[in-house]
C-alpha positions in Angstrom: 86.7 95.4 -67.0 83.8 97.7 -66.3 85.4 98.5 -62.8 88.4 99.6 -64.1 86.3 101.7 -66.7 84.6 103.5 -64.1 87.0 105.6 -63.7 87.0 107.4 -67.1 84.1 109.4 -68.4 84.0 107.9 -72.1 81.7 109.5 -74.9 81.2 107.5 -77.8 80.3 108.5 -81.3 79.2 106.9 -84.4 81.7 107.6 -87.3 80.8 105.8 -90.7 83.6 104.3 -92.3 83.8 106.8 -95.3 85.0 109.4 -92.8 88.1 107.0 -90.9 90.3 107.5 -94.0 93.7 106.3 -92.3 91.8 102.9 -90.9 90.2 102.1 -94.2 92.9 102.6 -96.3 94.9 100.2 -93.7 92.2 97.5 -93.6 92.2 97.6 -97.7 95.9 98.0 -98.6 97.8 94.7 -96.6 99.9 92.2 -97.5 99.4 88.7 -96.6 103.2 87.3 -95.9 103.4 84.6 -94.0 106.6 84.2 -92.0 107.8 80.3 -92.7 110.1 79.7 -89.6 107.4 81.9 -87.2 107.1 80.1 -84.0 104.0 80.3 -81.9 104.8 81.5 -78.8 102.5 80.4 -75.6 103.3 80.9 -72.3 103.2 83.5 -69.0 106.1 85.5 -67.9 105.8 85.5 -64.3 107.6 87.7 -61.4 109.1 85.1 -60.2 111.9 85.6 -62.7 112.5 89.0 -61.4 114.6 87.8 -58.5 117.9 86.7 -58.2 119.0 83.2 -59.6 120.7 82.6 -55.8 117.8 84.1 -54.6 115.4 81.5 -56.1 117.7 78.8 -54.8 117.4 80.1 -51.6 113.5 79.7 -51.8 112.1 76.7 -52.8 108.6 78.4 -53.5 107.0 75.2 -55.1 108.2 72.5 -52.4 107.0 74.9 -49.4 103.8 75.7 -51.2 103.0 71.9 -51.1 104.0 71.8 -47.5 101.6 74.7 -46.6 98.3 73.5 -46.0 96.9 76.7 -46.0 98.3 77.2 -50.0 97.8 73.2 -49.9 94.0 73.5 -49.5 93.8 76.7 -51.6 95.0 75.1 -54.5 92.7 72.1 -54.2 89.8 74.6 -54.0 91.5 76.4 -57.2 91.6 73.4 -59.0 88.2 71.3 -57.8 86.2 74.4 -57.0 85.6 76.6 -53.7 82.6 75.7 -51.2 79.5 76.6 -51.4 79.2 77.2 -47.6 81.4 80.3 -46.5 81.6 79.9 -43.0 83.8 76.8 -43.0 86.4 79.1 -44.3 88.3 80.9 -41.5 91.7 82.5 -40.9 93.5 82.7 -44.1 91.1 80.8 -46.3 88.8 83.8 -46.1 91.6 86.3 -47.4 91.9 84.1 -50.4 88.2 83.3 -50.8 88.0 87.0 -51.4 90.8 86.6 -54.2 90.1 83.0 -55.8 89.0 84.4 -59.3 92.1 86.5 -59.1 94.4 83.4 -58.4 95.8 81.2 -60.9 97.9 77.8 -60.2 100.8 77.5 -62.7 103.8 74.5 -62.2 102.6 74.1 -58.3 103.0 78.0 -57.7 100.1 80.2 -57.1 100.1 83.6 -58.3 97.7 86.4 -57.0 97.2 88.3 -60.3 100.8 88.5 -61.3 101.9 88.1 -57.6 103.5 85.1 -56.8 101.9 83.9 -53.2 104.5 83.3 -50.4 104.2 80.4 -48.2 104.2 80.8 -44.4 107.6 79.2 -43.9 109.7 81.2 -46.6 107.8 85.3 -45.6 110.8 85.9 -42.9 113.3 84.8 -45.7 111.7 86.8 -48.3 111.0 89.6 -45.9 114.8 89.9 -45.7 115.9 89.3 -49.2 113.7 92.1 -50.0 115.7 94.8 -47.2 118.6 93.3 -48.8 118.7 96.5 -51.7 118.6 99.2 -48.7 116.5 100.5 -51.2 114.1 102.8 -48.3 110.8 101.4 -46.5 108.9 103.4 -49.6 110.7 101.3 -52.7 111.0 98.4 -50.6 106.9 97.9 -49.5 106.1 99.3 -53.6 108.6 96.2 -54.6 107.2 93.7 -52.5 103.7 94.7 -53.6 104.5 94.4 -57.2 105.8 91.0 -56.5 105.0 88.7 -53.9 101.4 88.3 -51.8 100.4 86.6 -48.7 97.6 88.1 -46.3 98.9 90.7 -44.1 101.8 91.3 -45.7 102.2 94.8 -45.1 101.2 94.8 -41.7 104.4 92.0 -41.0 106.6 94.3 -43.0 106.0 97.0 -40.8 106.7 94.5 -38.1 109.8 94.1 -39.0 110.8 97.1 -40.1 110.3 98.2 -36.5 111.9 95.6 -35.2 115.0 96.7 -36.9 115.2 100.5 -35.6 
């Protein structure tokens, strides 16, 4: 929180409570209804509902995550706790060493902030069902950025981007 403050130049003043008339008149004039059928809601709304129905049949996100022993071994660290000894991460392990307080395991899926984490096997796929909008290269990298993560990922979009013209 204080990274993402950093950015603003805040001044702070002291304002006794006599003098925030609209805020004390709130706090003292409420009414305490309770709402008998009110159902707590508790859960997380991820991306992953952003895509297509067909689309999410196409990708079987969970079943290749387990298959991926890259995501495999990620998600044991997640769950049992990353090593203390750095160096016996390499390759992709390091990219999401660099991450792991940012990663959260939810129903087998890991998620990279709000970012659902692609597996290996299914980036092509995805890679494609994201050109599949002809929306521009612009609209299309901004998508997959606000969606899906894996290490690299803009550098294999360009790839294939290329590969296309």
């Amino acid at each position: 929180m204080i990274i993402k403050l950093m950015n603003y130049d805040i001044e702070l003043r002291y304002l006794p409570g006599k003098h925030m008339y609209i805020a004390d008149l709130l706090s003292r004039n409420y009414e305490n209804i309770g709402v008998e059928d009110e159902i707590d809601l508790v859960g997380t709304v991820h991306t992953i509902n952003r895509f297509k129905e067909e689309s999410n049949k196409k990708l079987d996100i969970k079943g290749e995550t387990e298959k991926d022993l890259i995501l495999k071994t990620v998600s044991e660290y997640h769950l049992h706790g990353w090593p203390k000894n750095i160096s016996k991460l390499n390759g992709d392990l390091s990219f999401y060493n660099v991450i792991r307080n940012e990663l959260e395991l939810e129903n087998g899926i890991l998620y990279y902030l709000n970012r659902i984490i692609i597996p290996s096997t299914l980036r092509n796929k995805l890679l494609q069902l994201l050109h599949e909008g002809h929306m521009g290269v612009y609209k299309t990298k901004l998508r997959a950025k606000q969606t899906v993560y894996w290490p690299r990922m803009m550098k294999e979009g360009n790839r294939t981007t290329r590969r296309k013209v």
